[in-house]
C-alpha positions as CSV (number, residue, x, y, z in Angstrom):
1,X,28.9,-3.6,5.0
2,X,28.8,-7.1,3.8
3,X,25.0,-8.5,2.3
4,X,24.3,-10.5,5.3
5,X,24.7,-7.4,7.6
6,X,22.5,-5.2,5.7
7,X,19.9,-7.2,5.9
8,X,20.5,-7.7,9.7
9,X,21.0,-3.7,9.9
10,X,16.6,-4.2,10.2
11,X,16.4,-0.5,8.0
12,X,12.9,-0.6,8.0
13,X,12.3,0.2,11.9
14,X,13.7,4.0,11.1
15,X,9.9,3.7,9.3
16,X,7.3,1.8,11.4
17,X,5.6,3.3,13.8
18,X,6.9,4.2,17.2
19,X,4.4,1.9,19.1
20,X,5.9,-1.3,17.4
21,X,9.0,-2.9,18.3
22,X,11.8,-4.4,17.3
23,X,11.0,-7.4,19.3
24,X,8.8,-8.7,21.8
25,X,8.8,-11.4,24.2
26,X,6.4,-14.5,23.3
27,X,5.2,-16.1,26.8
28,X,5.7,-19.5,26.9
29,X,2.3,-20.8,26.9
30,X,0.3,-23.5,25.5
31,X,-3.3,-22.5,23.0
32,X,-5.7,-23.8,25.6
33,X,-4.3,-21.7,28.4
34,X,-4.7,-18.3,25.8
35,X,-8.1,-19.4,25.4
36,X,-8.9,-20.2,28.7
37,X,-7.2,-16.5,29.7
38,X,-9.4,-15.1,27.7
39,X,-12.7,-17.1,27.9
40,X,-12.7,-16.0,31.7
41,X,-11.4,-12.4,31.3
42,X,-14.7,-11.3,30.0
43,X,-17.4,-14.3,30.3
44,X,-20.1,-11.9,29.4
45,X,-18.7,-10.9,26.0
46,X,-20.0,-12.3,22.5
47,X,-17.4,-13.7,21.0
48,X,-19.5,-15.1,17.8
49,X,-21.8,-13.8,16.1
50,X,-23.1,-16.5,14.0
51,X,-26.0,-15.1,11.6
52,X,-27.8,-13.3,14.2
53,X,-26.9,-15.6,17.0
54,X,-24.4,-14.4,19.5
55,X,-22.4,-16.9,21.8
56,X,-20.4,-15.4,24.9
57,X,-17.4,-16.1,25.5
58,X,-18.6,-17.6,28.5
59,X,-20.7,-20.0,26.3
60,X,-17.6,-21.1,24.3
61,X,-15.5,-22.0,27.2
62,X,-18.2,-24.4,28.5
63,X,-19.1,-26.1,24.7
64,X,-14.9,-26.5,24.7
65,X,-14.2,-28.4,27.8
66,X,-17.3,-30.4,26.8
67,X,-16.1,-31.5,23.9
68,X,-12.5,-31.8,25.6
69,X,-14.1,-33.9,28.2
70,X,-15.6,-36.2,25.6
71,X,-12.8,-36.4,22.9
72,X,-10.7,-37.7,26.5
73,X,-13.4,-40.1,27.2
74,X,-13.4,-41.7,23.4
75,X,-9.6,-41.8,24.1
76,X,-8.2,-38.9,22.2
77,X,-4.9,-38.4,24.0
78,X,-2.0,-36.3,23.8
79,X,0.1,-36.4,20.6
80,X,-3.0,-37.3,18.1
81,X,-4.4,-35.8,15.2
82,X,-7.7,-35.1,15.3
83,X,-9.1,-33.7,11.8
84,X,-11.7,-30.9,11.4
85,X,-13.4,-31.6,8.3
86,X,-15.8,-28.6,8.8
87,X,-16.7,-25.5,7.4
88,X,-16.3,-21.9,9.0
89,X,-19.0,-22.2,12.5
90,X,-18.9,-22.4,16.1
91,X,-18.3,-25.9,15.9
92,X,-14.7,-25.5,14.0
93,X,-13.7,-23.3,16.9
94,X,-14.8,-25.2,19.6
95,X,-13.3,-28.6,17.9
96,X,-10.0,-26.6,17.4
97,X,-9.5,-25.8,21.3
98,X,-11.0,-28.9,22.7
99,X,-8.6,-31.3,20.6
100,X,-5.8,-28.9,21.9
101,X,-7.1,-29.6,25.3
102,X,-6.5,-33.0,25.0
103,X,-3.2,-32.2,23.8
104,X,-3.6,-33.1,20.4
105,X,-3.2,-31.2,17.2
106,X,-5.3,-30.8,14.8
107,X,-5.3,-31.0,11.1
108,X,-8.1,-29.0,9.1
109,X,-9.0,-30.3,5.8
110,X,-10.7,-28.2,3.1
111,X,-14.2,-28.4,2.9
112,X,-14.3,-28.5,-0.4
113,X,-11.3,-31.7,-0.5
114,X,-12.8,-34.7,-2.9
115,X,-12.9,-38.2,-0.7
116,X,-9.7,-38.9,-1.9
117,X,-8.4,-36.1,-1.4
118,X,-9.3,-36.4,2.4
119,X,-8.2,-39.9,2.6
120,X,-4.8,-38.6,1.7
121,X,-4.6,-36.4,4.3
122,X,-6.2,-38.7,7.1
123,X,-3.7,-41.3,6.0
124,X,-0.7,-39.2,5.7
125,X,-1.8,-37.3,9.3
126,X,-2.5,-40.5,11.1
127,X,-5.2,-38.5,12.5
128,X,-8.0,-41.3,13.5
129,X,-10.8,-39.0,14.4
130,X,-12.2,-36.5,12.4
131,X,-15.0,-34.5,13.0
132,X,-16.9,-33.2,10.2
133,X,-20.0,-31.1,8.5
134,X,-22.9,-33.7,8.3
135,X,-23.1,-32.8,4.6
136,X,-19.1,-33.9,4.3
137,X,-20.0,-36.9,5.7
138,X,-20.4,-39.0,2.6
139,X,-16.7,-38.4,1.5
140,X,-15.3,-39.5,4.7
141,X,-17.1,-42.4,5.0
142,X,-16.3,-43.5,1.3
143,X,-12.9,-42.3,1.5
144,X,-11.9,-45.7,2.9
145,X,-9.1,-44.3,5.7
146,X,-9.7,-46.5,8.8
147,X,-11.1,-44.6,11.5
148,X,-11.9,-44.6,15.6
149,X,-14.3,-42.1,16.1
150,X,-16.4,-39.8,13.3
151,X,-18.4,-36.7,15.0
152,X,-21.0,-35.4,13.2
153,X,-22.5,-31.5,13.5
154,X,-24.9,-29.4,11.2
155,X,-24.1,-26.2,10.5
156,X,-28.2,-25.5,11.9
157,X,-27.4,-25.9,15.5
158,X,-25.8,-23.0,15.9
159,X,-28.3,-20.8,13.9
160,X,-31.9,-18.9,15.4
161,X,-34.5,-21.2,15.7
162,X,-36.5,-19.1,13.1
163,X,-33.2,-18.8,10.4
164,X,-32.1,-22.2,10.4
165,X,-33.0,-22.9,7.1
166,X,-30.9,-20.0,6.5
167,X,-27.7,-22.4,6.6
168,X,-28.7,-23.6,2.9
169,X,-27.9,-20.2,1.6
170,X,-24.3,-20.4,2.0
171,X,-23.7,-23.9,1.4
172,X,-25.4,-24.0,-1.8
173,X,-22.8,-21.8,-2.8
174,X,-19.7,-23.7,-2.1
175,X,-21.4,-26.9,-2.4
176,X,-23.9,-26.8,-5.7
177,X,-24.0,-30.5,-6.4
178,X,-24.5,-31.5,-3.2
179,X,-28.1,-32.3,-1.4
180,X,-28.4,-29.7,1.3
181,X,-31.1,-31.7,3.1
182,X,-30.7,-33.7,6.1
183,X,-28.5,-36.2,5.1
184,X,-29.1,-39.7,5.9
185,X,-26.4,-40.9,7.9
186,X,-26.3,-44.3,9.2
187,X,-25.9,-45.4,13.0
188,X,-22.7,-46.7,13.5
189,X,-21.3,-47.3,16.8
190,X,-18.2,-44.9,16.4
191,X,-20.2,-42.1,14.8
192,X,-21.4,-39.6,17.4
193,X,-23.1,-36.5,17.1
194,X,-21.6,-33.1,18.2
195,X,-25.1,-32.2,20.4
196,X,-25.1,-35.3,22.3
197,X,-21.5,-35.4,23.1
198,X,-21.8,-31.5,24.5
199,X,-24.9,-32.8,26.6
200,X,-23.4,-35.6,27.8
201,X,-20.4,-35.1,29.2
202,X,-19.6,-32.0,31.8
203,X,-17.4,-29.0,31.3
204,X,-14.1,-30.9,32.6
205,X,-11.2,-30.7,30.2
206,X,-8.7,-33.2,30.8
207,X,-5.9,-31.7,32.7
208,X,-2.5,-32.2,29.8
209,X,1.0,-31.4,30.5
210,X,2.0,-29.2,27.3
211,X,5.7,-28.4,26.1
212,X,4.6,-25.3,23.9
213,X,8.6,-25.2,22.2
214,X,8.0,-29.1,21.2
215,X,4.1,-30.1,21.4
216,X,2.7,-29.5,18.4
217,X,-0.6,-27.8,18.1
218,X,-1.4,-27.8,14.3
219,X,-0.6,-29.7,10.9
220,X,-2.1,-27.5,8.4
221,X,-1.4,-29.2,4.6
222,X,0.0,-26.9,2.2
223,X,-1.1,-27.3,-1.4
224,X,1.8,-27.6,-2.4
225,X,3.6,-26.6,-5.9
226,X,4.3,-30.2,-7.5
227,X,3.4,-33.3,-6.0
228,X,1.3,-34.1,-2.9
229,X,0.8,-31.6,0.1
230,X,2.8,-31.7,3.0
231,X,2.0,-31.5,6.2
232,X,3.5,-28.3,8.2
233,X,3.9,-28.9,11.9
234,X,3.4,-26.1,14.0
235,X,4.1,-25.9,17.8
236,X,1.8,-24.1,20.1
237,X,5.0,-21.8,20.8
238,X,5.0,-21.1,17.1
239,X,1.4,-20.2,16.9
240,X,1.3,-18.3,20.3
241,X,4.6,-16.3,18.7
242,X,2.4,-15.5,15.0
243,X,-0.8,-14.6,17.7
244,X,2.0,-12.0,19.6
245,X,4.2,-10.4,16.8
246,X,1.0,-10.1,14.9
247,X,-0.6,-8.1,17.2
248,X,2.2,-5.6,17.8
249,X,2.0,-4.9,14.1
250,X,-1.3,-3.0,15.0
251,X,-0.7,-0.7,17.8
252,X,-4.2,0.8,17.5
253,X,-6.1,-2.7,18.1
254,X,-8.0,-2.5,21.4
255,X,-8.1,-5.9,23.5
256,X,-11.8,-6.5,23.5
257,X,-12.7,-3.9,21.4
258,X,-12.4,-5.1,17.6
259,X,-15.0,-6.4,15.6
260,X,-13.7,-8.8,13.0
261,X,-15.5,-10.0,9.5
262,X,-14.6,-13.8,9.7
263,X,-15.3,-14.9,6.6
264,X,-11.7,-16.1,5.5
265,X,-11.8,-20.0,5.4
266,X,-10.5,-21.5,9.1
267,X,-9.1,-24.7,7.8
268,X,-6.2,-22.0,5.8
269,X,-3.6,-20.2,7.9
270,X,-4.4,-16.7,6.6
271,X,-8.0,-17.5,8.8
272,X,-7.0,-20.1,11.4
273,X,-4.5,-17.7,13.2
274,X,-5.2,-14.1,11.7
275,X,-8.7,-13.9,12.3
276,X,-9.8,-16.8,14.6
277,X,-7.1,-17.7,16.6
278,X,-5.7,-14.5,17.5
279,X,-9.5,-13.1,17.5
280,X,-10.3,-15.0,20.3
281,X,-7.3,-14.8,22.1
282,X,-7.7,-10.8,21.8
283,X,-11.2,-11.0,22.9
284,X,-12.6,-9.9,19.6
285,X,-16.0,-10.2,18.2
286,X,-16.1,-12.2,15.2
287,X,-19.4,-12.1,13.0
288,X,-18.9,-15.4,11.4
289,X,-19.7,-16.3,7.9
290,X,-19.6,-19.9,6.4
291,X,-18.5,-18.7,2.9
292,X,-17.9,-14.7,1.7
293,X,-21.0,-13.9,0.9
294,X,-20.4,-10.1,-0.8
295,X,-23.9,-9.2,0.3
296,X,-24.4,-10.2,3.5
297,X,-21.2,-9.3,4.8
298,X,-21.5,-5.9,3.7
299,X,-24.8,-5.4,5.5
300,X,-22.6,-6.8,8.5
301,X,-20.2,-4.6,8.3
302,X,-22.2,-1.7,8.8
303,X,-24.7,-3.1,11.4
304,X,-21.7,-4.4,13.7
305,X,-19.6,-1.7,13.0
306,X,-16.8,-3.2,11.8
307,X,-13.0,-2.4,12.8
308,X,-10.8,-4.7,11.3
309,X,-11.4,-6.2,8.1
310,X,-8.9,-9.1,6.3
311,X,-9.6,-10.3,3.0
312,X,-7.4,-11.8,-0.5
313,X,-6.6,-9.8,-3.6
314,X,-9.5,-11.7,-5.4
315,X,-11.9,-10.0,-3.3
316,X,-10.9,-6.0,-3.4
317,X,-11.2,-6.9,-7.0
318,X,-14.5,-7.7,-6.5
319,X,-15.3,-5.5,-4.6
320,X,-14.0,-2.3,-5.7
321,X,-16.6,-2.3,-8.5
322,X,-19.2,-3.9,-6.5
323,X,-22.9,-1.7,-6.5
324,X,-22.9,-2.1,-2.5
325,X,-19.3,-1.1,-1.9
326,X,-20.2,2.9,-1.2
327,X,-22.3,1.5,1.2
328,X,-19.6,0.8,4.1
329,X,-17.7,3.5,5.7
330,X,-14.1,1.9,4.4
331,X,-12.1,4.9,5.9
332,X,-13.7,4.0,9.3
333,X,-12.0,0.8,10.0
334,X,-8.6,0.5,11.6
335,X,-7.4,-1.6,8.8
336,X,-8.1,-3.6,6.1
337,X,-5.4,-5.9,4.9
338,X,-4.6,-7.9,1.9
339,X,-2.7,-11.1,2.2
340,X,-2.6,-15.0,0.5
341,X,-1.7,-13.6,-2.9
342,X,-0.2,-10.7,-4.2
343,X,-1.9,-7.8,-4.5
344,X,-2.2,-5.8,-8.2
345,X,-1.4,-2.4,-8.3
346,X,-4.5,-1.5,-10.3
347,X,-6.6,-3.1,-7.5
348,X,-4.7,-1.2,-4.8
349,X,-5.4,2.2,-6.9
350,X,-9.2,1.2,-7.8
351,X,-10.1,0.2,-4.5
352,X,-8.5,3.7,-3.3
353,X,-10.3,5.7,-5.5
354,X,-13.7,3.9,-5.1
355,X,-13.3,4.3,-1.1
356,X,-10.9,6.5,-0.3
357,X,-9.1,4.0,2.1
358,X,-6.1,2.7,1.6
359,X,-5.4,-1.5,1.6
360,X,-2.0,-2.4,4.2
361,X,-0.3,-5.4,2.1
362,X,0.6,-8.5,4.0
363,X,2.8,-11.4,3.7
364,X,3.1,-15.3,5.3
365,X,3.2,-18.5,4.6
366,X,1.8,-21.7,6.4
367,X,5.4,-22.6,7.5
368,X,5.0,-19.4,9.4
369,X,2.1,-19.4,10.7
370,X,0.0,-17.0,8.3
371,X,2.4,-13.9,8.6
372,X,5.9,-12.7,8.4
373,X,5.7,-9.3,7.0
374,X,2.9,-6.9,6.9
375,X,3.2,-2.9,6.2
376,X,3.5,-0.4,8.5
377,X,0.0,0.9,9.2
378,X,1.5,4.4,9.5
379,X,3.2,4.1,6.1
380,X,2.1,1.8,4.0
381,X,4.5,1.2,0.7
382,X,2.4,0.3,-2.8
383,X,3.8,-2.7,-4.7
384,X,5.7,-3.7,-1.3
385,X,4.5,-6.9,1.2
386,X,5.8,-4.5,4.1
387,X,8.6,-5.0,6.2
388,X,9.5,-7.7,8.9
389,X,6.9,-8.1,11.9
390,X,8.6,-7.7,15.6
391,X,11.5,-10.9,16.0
392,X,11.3,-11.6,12.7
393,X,14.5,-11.4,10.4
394,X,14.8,-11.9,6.8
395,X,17.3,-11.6,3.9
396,X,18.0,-12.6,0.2
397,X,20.4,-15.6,-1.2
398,X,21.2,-16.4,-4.6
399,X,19.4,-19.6,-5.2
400,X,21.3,-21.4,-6.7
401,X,24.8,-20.0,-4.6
402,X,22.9,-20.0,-1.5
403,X,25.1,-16.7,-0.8
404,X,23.3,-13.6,0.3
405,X,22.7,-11.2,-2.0
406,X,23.5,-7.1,-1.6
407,X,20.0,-5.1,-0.7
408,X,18.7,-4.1,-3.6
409,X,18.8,-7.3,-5.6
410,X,16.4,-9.9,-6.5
411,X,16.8,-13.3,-4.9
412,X,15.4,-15.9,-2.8
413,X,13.8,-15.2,0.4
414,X,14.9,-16.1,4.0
415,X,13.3,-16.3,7.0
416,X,13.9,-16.7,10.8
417,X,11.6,-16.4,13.4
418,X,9.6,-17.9,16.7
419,X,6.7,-18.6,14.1
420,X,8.8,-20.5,11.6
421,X,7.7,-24.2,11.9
422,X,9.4,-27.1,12.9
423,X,10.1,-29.1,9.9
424,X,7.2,-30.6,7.3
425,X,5.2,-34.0,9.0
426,X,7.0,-37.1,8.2
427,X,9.6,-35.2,5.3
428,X,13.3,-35.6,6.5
429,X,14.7,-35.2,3.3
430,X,12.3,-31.6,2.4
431,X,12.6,-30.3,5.5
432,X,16.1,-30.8,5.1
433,X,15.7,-28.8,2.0
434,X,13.5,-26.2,3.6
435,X,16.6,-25.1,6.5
436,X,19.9,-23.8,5.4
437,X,22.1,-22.5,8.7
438,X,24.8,-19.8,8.4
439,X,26.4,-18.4,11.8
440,X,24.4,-20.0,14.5
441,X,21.4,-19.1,12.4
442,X,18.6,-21.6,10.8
443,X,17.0,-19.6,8.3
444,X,14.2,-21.0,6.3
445,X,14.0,-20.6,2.2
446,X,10.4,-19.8,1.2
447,X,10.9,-20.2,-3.0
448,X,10.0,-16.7,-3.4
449,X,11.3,-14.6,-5.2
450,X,11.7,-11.3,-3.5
451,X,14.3,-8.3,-2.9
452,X,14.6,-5.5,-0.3
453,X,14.4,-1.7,-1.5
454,X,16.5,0.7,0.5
455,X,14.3,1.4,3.1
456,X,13.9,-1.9,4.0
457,X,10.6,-2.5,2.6
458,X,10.0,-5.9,0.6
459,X,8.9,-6.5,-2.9
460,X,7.4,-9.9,-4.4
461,X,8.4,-10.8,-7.5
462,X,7.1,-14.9,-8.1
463,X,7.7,-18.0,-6.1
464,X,10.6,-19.4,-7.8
465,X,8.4,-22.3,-9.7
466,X,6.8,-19.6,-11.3
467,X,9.8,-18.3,-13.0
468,X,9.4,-18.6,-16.9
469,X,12.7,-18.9,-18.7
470,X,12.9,-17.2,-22.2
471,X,16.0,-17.3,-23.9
472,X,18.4,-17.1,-21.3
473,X,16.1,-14.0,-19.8
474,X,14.0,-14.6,-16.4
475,X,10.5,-13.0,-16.5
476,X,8.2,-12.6,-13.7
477,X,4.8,-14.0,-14.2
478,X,3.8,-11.3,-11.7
479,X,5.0,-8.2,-14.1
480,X,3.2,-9.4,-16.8
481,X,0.0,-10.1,-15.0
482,X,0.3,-6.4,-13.4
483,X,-0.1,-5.1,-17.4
484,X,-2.8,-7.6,-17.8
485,X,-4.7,-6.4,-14.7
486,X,-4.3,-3.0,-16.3
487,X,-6.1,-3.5,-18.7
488,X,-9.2,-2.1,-18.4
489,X,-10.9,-4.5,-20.2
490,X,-9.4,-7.3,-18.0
491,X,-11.3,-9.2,-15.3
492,X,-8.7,-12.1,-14.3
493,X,-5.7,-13.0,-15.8
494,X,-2.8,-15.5,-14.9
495,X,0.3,-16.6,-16.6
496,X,2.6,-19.4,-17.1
497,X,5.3,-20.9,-18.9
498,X,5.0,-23.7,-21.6
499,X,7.9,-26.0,-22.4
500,X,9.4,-25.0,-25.6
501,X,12.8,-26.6,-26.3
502,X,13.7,-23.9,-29.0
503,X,13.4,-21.7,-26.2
504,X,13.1,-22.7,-22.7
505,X,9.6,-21.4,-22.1
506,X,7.0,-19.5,-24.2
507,X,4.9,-16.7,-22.3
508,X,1.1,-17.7,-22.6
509,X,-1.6,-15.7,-20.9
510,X,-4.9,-17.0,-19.7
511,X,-7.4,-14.2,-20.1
512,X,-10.7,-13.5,-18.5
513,X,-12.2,-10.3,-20.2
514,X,-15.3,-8.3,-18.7
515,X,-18.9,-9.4,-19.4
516,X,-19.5,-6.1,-22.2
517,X,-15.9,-7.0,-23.6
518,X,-16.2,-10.7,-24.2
519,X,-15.6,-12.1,-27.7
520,X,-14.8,-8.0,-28.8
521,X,-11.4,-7.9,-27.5
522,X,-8.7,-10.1,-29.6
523,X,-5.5,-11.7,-28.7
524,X,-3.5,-9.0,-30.9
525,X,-5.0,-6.6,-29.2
526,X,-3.7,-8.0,-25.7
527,X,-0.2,-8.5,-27.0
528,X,-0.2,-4.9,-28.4
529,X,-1.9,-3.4,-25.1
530,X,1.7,-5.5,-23.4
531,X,4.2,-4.1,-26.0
532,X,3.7,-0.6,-25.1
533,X,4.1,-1.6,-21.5
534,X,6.4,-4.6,-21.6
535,X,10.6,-5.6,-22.7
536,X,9.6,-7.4,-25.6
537,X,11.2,-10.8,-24.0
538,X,8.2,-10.1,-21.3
539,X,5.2,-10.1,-24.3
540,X,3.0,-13.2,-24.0
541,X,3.2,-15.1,-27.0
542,X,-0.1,-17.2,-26.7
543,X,-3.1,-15.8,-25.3
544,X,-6.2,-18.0,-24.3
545,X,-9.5,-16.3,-23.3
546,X,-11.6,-17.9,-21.0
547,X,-15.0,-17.6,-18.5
548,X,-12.8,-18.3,-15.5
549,X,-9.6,-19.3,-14.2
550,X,-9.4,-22.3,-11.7
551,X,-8.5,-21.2,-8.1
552,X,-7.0,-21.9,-5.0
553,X,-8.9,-22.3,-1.4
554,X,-8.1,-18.6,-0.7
555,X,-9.5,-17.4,-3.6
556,X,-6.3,-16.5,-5.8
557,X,-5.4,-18.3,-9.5
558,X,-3.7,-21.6,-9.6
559,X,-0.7,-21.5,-11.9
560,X,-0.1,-24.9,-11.0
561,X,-3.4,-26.1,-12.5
562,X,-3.2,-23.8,-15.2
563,X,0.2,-26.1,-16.1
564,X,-1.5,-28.7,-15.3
565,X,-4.0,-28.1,-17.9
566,X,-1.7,-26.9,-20.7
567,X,0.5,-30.5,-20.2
568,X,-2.7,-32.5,-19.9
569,X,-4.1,-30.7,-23.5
C-alpha cells in the first residue's frame, strides 16, 4: 500500500463510534437562513443567558433583522466587511447575523487589539463599519482608519436593571487600565448607537441573494507566526460545513437540549463557530460570559446544569487545582473538550484524578474553521488530537519533499475538507503557498508537525516554526515542555530556540514555578529534573524563571513573543 493510500484507507473509523459517519452531506445554505431556521423553530426558547438575563430565541431574531434593516439603510451591502470590535454579549451575536443579512462578512477584532493594531486590520479588511464596545471606542476613533459608520453599544443594555453595574466586574479584568465609566463619546454624525438603531428601524432584514460555495461570510485574522496577520476568508458553505461535521462528532448532543458555558472569546474561531455559531444553530442555551471568570462560571455550571463544556489547556490547568472545582459534577456533562493548544499529559492525568472525567482532545485551525479533528467520544486516545471529523481527510508529506510520508512517521500535516477556507484575504502569493494539489486533490499544509499512529489516531508534535535545530538533531518544543509540566513544581513553562551559529539553536526554557516554590527551585535543578527524562540533545541549556509568560488571545503561551523577546534583549 503506497503512503498516500494509507492515509486515504481512513483506519480510524474501525474506532469511532457507530453513530458517526464517514461523511455527511452539508446543505447548501447560507448563515442567515441557519439562524433564521432556528430562531423560528422554537421562538419561546432562551437562547442567552446573559448574567441572569435570558433572551428567547424569539427575541434575537427580532434585535437581528433590526439591526439588518438598519446596517441596509446606512448602506451596508453585499460584499462588505463590517468589523465587530466587541466583547463576548448579545450584541456580538446579533451584529454577526445581521451583517450576514446584508450579505456582508464580518471581521472580529480582539478586544483587547491596541489602536494600531485595529487600524491594521480595518485597513487591511476594507471593512468601513465597525461596531464596537463603547469602552473600545477611544482606539477606533484614534486609530486614524477612515470610516462610514461607527455603532456604539455598552455591555449594560443587555444586563438586569438591578446588575448593571455588574458589567464592571468582568471588564476590569481584561481591561485594568481602562476607565470603566461611561465614556464620553462625542456626537458625530456617523456614530450611532446600537439602542437607537434597534428602536428605530423595524424587524425587516434586507432580502440578499447568497452563493454559500463563493460568498464569503467571515475574515477572521490569524496571529500569525512572523509578520502581520492575514486575513482567512471563509465562505458561508465553509462555516455551515465546520457547524455540520462538527456536530456528527457528538452523537449524543440533543438539538435544543445542550446548555453551553460560552465563555471562549467570539472574535476567535475556537468560540465563533464551536460554541456560538453552531450553539445557536443547534438551538442551544448559551450562558454567556464576557471574560472566564473561574468563579462565576462554576456557580453557572451547576445552577444551569451544564452539558457541554469547551475550554483551552491553560484553563484545565487552572482548574484542576482550583478550591471550587469538586464543586461541579464533571462526570455529568456530555463532554468537555480541549482545543487551541495542545493539551499536556500531566494536565489530562490531574484533571482526571481531581474529577474523575475524562477531557476529549480537539484539533483546528482558523483556515478551517475551528475544527478538523476531535477524538472519538467513545474512545478517546491520551497524547492524540483525535482522528478526522466526517468528510475530512488528512495525511503527512515530507516538508521539504512535499512527498507523503508512510503512517507512522512524523511530517507535515495535510488537510482537505468542505471547511478548509478559500485562500488568505488579499495573499496570492501565501495562499499559493498554503495549497499543494496531488491527483485531483487540493490539500492544505497547516505547518504542523504531526504523524498518524496505527490506528489512525493523530499526534502533535510542534508547528514547524517551532522546530529547534540542535546539531543536526530536531527537538520538539512540545516534548520538552511535557517534562517541564511534569514537574511538580512547575506552573507554566514554554520553550524556544535561540540562534547559536556554533550550533543552530540552543534549547532555553522559560519557567514559571509555583507560588511556595519560587526563588527555592534552581536552574540545575530543572536541567537535572530533564536529564532523567530527556535525550541529552533534548536538555534545555538556558533556563529563565519568570512571574508569567506572555499569551495568546486563547489563553496558551506565545513562542513567538517569547522570541521576540530573547532577539529584542
Amino acid at each position: 500500500m503506497t503512503a498516500i493510500a494509507q492515509y486515504l484507507a481512513k483506519p480510524w473509523l474501525k474506532f469511532c463510534d457507530p453513530r458517526t459517519p464517514a461523511t455527511v452531506e452539508v446543505p447548501l445554505q447560507s448563515i442567515p437562513q441557519i439562524f433564521d431556521e432556528a430562531a423560528r423553530r422554537a421562538p419561546e426558547r432562551t437562547a442567552v443567558m446573559f448574567y441572569g438575563r435570558g433572551i428567547t430565541y424569539g427575541e434575537l431574531l427580532d434585535a437581528t433583522d433590526r439591526l439588518a434593516c438598519a446596517l441596509a439603510d446606512l448602506g451596508v451591502k453585499k460584499g462588505d466587511r463590517v468589523a465587530l470590535y466587541l466583547l463576548n454579549s448579545p450584541q456580538f451575536i446579533i451584529a454577526y447575523f445581521a451583517a450576514l443579512k446584508c450579505g456582508a462578512t464580518v471581521t472580529p477584532i480582539s478586544p483587547v487589539y491596541t489602536s494600531h493594531e485595529v487600524r491594521y486590520q480595518l485597513e487591511d479588511s476594507g471593512a468601513r463599519v465597525v461596531i464596537c464596545q463603547d469602552i473600545l471606542h477611544d482606539k477606533v476613533a484614534s486609530c486614524g482608519a477612515t470610516l462610514d459608520h461607527v455603532i456604539v453599544t455598552n455591555v449594560g443594555e443587555y444586563l438586569p436593571a438591578l446588575k448593571r453595574f455588574l458589567g464592571k466586574g468582568p471588564l476590569a479584568k481584561l481591561f485594568s487600565d481602562v476607565n470603566l465609566g461611561s465614556p464620553e463619546i462625542p456626537v458625530a454624525s456617523n456614530l450611532h448607537w446600537f439602542q437607537d438603531l434597534l428602536k428605530r428601524y423595524p424587524p425587516k432584514a434586507p432580502q440578499v441573494a447568497i452563493d454559500p460555495r463563493k460568498d464569503l461570510a467571515a475574515l477572521p485574522y490569524t496571529g500569525g507566526t512572523t509578520g502581520h496577520p492575514k486575513g482567512v476568508m471563509l465562505t458561508h458553505y465553509n462555516l455551515v460545513a465546520a457547524r455540520v461535521v462538527g456536530q456528527t462528532a457528538f452523537p449524543s448532543f440533543e438539538q435544543g437540549k445542550e446548555v453551553v458555558i460560552a465563555f471562549l472569546p467570539f472574535f476567535h474561531i475556537y468560540g465563533q463557530v464551536a460554541v456560538m455559531l453552531t450553539g445557536i444553530a443547534q438551538g442551544y442555551l448559551l450562558v454567556l460570559f464576557t471574560s472566564p471568570d473561574t468563579k462565576a462560571i462554576l456557580s453557572a455550571m451547576e445552577r444551569y446544569q451544564a452539558t457541554v463544556f469547551f475550554g483551552v489547556p491553560t484553563l484545565y490547568e487552572y482548574l484542576k487545582d482550583h478550591k471550587d472545582t469538586n464543586k461541579v459534577d464533571w462526570r455529568r456533562l456530555k463532554v468537555v473538550l480541549s482545543g487551541a493548544d495542545t493539551l499536556h499529559e500531566s494536565t489530562m492525568l490531574g484533571w482526571t484524578k481531581r474529577t474523575g472525567s475524562n477531557i476529549i482532545e480537539g484539533y483546528g485551525l482558523s483556515e478551517t474553521c475551528s475544527i478538523s479533528h476531535v477524538n472519538p467520544v467513545n474512545r478517546p486516545k491520551p497524547g492524540s488530537f483525535g482522528v478526522p471529523v466526517a468528510n475530512m481527510m488528512a495525511a503527512v508529506i515530507d516538508p521539504e519533499t512535499r512527498q507523503f510520508v508512510p503512517q507512522g512517521q512524523t511530517g507535515e500535516l495535510l488537510l482537505s475538507g468542505p471547511n478548509v477556507m478559500m485562500g488568505y484575504w488579499k495573499r496570492e502569493e501565501e495562499t499559493a503557498n498554503a495549497f499543494i494539489e496531488r491527483d485531483g486533490v487540493r490539500w492544505m499544509r497547516t505547518g504542523d508537525i504531526v504523524r498518524m499512529d496505527e490506528e489512525g489516531y493523530f499526534h502533535f508534535y510542534d508547528r514547524s516554526k517551532d522546530l529547534i535545530k540542535y546539531k543536526g538533531h530536531s527537538v520538539f518544543a512540545k516534548d520538552v515542555e511535557e517534562v517541564l509540566y511534569s514537574h511538580p513544581q512547575v506552573k507554566a513553562a514554554g520553550v524556544i530556540g535561540i540562534p547559536d551559529p556554533a550550533v543552530g539553536e540552543r534549547i532555553k526554557a522559560i519557567v514559571v514555578l509555583q507560588g511556595d516554590a519560587r526563588g527555592k527551585v534552581s536552574e540545575n535543578e530543572i536541567k537535572a529534573y530533564c536529564r532523567e527524562r530527556l535525550a541529552e540533545y533534548k536538555i534545555p541549556h538556558i533556563v529563565e524563571f519568570r512571574g508569567e509568560l506572555p499569551k495568546t488571545d486563547v489563553g496558551k503561551v506565545s513562542r513567538r513573543e517569547l522570541r521576540d523577546e530573547t532577539v529584542a534583549s
